[in-house]
Z-matrix of the N, CA and C atoms (Angstrom, degrees):
N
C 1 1.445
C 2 1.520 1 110.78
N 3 1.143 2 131.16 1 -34.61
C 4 1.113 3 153.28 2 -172.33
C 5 1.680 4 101.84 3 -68.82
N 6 1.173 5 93.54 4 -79.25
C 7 1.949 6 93.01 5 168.61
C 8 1.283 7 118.20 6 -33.09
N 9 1.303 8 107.67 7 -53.61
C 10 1.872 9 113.82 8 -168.94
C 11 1.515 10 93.24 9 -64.29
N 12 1.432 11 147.18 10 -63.06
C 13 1.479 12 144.71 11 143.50
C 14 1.449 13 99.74 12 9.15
N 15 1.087 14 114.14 13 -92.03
C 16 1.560 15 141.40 14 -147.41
C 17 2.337 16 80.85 15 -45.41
N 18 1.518 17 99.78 16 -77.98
C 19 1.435 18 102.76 17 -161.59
C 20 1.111 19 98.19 18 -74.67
N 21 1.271 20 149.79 19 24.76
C 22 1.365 21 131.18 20 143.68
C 23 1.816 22 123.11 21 -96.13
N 24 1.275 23 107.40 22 -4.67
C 25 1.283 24 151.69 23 172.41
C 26 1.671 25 102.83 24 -71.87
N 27 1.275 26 109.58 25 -68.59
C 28 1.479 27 128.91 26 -177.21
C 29 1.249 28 90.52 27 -71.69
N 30 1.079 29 148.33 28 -32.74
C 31 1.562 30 122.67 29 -155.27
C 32 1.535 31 102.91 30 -112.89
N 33 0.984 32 132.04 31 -7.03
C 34 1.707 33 143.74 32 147.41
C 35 1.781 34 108.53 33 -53.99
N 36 1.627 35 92.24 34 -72.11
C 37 1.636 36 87.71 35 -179.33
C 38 1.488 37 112.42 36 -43.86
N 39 1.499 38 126.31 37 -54.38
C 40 1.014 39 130.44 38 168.07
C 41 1.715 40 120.43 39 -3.73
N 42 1.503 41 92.47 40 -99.11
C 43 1.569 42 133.94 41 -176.88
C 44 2.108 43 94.53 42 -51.75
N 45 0.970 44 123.95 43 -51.64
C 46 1.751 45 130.41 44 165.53
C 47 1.516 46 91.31 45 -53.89
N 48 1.519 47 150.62 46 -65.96
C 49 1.125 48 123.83 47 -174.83
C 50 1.161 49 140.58 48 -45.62
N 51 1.422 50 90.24 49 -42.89
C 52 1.738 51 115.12 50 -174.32
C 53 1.507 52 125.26 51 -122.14
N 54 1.173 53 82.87 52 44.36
C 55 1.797 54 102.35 53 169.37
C 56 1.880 55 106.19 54 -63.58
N 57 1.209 56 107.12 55 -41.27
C 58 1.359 57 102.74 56 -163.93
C 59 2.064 58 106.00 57 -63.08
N 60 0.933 59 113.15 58 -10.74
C 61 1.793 60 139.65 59 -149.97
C 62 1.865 61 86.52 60 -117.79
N 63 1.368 62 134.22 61 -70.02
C 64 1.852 63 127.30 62 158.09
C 65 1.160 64 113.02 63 -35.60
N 66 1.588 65 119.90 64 -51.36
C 67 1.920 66 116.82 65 -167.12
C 68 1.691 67 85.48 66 94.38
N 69 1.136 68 125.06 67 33.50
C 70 1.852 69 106.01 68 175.00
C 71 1.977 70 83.03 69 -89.22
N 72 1.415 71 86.40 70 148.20
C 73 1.530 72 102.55 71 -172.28
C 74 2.303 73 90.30 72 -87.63
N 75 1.427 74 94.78 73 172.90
C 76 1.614 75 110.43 74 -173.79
C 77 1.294 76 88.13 75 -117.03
N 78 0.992 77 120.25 76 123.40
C 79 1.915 78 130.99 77 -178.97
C 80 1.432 79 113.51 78 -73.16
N 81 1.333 80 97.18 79 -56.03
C 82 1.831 81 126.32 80 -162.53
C 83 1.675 82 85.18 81 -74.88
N 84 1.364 83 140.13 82 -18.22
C 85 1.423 84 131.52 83 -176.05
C 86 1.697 85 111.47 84 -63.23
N 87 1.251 86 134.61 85 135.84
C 88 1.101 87 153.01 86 161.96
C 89 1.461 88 132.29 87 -60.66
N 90 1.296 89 141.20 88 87.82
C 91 1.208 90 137.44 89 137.54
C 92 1.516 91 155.15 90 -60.64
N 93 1.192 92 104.91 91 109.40
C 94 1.526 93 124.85 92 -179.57
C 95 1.589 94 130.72 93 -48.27
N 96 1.447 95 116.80 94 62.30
C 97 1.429 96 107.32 95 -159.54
C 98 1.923 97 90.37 96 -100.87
N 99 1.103 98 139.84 97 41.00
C 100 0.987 99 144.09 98 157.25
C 101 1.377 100 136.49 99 -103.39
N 102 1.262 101 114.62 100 124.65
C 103 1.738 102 103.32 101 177.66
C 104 1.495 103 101.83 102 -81.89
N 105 1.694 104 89.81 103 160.72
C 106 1.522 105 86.20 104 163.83
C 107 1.372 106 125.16 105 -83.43
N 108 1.243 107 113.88 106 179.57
C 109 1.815 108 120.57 107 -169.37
C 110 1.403 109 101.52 108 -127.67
N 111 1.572 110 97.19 109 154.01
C 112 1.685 111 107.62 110 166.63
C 113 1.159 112 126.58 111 -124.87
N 114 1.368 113 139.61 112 140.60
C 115 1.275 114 119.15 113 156.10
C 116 1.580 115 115.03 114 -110.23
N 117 1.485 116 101.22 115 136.33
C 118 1.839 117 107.36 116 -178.30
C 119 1.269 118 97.58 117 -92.22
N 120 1.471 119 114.64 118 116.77
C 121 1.587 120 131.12 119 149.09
C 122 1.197 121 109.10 120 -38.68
N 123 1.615 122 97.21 121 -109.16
C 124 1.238 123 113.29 122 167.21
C 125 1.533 124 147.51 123 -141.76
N 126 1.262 125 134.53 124 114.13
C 127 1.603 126 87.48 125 81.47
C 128 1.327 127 96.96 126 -113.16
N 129 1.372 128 144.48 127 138.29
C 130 1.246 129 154.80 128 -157.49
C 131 2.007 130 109.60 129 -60.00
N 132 1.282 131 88.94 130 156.81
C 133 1.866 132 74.38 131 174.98
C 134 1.634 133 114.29 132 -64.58
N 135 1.131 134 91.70 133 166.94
C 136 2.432 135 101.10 134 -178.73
C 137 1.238 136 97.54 135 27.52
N 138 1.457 137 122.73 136 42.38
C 139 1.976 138 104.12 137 159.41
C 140 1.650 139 102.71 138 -104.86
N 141 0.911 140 116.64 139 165.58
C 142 1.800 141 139.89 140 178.86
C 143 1.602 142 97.79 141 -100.33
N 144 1.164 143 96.98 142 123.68
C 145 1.697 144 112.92 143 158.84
C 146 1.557 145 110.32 144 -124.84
N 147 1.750 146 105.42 145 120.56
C 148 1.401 147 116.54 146 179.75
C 149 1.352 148 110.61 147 -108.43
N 150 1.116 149 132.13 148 165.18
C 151 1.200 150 158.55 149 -165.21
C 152 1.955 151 110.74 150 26.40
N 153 0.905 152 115.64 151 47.54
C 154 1.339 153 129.71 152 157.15
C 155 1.690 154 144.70 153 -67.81
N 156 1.213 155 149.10 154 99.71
C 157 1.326 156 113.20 155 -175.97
C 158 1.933 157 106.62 156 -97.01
N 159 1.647 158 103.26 157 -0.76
C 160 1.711 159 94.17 158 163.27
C 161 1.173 160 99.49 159 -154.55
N 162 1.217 161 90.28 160 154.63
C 163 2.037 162 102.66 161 177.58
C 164 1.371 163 104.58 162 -102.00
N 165 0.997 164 103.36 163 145.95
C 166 2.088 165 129.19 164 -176.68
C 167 1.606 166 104.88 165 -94.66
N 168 0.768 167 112.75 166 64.85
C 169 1.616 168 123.16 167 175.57
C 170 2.032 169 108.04 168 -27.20
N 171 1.127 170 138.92 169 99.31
C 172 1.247 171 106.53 170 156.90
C 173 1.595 172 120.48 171 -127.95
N 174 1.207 173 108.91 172 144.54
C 175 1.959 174 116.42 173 -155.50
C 176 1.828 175 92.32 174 -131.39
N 177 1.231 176 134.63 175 130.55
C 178 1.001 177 124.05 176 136.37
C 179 1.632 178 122.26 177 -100.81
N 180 1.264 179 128.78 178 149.02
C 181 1.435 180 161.13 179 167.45
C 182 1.564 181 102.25 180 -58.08
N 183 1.191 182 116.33 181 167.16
C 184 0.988 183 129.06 182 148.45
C 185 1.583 184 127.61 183 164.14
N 186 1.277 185 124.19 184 117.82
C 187 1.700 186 124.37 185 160.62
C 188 0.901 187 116.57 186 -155.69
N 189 1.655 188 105.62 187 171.91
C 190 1.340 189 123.00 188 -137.87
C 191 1.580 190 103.20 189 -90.57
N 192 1.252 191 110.82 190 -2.88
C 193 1.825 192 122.24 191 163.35
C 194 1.280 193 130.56 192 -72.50
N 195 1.565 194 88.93 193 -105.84
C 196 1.368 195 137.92 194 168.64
C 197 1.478 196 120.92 195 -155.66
N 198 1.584 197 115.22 196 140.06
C 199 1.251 198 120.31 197 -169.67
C 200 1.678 199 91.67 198 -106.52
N 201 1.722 200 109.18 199 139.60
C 202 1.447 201 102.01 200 174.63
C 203 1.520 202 118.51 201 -121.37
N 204 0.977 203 112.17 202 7.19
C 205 1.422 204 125.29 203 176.31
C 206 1.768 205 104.51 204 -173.33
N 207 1.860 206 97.04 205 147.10
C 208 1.739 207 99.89 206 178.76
C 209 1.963 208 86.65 207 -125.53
N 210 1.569 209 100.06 208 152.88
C 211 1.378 210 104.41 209 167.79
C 212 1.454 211 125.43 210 -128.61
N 213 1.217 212 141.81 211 141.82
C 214 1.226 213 118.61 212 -169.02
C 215 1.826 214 101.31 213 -153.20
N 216 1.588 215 108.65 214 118.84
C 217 1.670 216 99.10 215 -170.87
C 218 1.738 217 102.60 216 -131.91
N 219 0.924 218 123.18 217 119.88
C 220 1.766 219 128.66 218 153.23
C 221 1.258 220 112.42 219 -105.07
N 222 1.929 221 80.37 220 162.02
C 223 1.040 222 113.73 221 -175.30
C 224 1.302 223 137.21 222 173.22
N 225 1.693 224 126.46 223 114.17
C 226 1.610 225 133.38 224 -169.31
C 227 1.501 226 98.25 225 -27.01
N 228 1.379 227 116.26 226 114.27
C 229 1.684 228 126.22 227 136.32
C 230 1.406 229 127.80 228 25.46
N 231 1.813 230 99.15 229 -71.70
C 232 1.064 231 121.53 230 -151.66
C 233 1.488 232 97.61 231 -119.14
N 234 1.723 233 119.36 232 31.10
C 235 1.540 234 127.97 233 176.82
C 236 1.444 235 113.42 234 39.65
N 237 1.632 236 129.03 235 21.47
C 238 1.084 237 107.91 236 162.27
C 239 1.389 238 142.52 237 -63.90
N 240 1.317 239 108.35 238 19.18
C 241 1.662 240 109.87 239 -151.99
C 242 1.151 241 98.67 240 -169.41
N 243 1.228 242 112.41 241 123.68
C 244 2.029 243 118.43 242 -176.15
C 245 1.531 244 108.50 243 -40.27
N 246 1.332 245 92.64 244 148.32
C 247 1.616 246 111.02 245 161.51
C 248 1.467 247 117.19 246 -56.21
N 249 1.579 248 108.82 247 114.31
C 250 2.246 249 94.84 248 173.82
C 251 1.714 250 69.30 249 -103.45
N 252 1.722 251 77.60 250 157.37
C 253 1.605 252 118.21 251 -178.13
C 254 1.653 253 101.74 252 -153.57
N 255 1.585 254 90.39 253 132.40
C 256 1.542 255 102.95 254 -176.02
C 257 1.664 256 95.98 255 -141.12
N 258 1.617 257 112.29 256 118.76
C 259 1.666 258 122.04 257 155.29
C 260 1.235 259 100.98 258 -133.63
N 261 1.592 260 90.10 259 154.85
C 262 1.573 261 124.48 260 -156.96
C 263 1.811 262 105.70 261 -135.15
N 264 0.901 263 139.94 262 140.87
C 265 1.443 264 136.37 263 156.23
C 266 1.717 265 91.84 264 -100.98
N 267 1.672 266 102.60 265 133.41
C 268 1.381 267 120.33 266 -172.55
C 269 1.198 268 103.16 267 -106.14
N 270 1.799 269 126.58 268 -57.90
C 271 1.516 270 119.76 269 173.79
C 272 1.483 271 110.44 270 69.92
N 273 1.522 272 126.46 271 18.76
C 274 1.318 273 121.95 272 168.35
C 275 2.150 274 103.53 273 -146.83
N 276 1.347 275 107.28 274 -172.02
C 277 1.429 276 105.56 275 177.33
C 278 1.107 277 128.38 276 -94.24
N 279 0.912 278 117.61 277 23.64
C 280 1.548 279 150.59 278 -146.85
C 281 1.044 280 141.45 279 -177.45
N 282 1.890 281 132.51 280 109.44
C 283 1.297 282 136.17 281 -152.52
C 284 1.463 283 126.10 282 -138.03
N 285 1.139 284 111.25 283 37.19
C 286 1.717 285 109.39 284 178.79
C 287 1.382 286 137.96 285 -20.72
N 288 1.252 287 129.04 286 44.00
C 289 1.659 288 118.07 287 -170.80
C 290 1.425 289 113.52 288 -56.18
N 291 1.437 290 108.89 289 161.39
C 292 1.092 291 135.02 290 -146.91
C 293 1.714 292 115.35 291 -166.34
N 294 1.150 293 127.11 292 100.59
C 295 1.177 294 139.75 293 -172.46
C 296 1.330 295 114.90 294 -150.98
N 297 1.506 296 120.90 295 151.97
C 298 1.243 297 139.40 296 -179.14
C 299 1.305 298 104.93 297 -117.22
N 300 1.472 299 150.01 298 101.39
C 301 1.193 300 146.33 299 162.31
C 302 1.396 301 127.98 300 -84.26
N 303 1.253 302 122.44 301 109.63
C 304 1.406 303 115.01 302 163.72
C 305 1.393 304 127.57 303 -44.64
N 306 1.516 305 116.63 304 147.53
C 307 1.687 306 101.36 305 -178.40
C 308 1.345 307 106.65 306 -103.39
N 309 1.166 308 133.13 307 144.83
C 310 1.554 309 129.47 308 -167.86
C 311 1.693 310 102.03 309 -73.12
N 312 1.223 311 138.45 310 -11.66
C 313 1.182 312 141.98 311 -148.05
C 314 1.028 313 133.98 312 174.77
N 315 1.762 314 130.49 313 121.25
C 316 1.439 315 140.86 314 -161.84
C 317 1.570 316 99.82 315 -56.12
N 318 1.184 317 103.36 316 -39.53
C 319 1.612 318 118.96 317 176.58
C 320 2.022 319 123.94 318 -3.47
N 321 0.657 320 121.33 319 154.83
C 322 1.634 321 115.91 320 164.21
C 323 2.045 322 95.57 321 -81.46
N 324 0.866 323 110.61 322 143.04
C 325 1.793 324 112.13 323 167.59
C 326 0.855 325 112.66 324 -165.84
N 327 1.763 326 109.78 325 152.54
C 328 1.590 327 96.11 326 178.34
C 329 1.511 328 97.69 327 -117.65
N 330 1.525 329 129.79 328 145.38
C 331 1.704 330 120.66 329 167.26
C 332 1.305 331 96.75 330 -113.80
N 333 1.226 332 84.26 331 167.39
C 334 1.438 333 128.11 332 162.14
C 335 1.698 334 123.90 333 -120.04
N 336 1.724 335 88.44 334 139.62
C 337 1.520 336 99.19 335 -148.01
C 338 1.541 337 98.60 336 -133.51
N 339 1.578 338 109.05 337 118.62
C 340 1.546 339 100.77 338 -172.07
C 341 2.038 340 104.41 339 -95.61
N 342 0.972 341 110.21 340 145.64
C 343 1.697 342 84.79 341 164.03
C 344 2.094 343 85.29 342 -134.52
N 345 1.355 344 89.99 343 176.69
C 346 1.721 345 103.04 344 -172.87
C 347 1.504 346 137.44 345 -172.68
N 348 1.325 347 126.79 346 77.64
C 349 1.652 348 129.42 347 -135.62
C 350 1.613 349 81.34 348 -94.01
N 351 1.371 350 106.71 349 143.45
C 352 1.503 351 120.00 350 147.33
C 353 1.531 352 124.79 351 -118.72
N 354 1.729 353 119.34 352 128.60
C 355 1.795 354 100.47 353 -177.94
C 356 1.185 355 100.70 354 -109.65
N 357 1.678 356 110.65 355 -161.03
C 358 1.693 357 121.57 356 -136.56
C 359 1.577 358 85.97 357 -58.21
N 360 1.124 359 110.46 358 -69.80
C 361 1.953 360 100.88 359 -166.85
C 362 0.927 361 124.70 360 -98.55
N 363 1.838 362 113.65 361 57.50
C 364 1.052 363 117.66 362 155.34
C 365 1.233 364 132.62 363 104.26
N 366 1.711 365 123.79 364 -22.41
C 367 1.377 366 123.90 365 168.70
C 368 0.712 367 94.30 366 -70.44
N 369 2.080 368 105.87 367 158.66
C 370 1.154 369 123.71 368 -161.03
C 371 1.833 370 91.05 369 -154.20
N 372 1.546 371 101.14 370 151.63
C 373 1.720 372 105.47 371 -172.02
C 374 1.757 373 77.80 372 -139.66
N 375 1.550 374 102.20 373 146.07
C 376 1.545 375 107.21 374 163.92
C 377 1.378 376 108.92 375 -157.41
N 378 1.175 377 135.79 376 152.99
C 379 1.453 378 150.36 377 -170.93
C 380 1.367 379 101.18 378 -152.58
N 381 1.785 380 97.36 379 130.21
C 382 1.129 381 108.36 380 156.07
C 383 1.833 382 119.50 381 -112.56
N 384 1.178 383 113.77 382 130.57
C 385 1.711 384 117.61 383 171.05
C 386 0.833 385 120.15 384 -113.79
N 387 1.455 386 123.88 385 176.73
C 388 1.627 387 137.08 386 165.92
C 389 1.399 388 103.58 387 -132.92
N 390 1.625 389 98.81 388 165.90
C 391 1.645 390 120.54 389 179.20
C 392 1.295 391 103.75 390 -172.77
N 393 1.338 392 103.05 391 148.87
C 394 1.803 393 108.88 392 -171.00
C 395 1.576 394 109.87 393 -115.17
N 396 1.335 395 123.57 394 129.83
C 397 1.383 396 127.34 395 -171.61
C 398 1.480 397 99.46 396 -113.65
N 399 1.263 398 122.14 397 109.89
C 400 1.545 399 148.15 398 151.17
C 401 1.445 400 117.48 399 -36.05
């Protein structure tokens, strides 16, 4: 009785080692069917900022994983003024950006501002806004 114990013992540990080598699936394993989320501080969507010569960009990140890259691109409306483009690999659940942008122009304008997080496998959340700088 003892023997039969012993190799039924051994043949568990076994088959528990080398599950990955059977295809037995991990139950208790976790799947990521969430994108991540943002919230825009500021400058808020369709608000007016007057008398400025840079805007303070602030975006937080966020999912319930891992975030694996953040993206963030402006740009005048009416393309007068190069595309800025900013990516980052984040590698955590959590992403605070933080930027100071120069404004190309005393001008009234309005941009457009893409931001766009992707995590480890692949969901992806993106928003595009506007805001007009005085």
């Amino acid at each position: 009785m003892k023997k039969l114990f012993v190799i039924g013992l051994i043949t568990t540990t076994i088959i528990t080692a080398c599950r990955d080598e059977f295809n037995i699936p991990e139950y208790d394993s976790y799947v990521d069917s969430n994108s991540p989320s943002f919230e825009i501080i500021y400058p808020s969507v369709d608000t007016t900022i007057t008398g400025k010569d840079t805007i303070n960009f602030e975006i937080i990140c966020k999912d319930d994983y891992e975030i694996d890259s953040f993206f963030f691109e402006i740009q005048p409306a009416d393309f007068s003024s190069e595309l800025f483009t900013y990516k980052t690999a984040v590698n955590d659940s959590i992403y605070i950006f933080n930027l100071s942008y120069p404004l190309p122009t005393k001008d009234s304008m309005r941009y457009e501002a893409y931001v766009k997080a992707i995590d480890v496998v692949g969901n992806s959340n993106n928003k595009v806004y506007f805001f007009t700088a005085k």
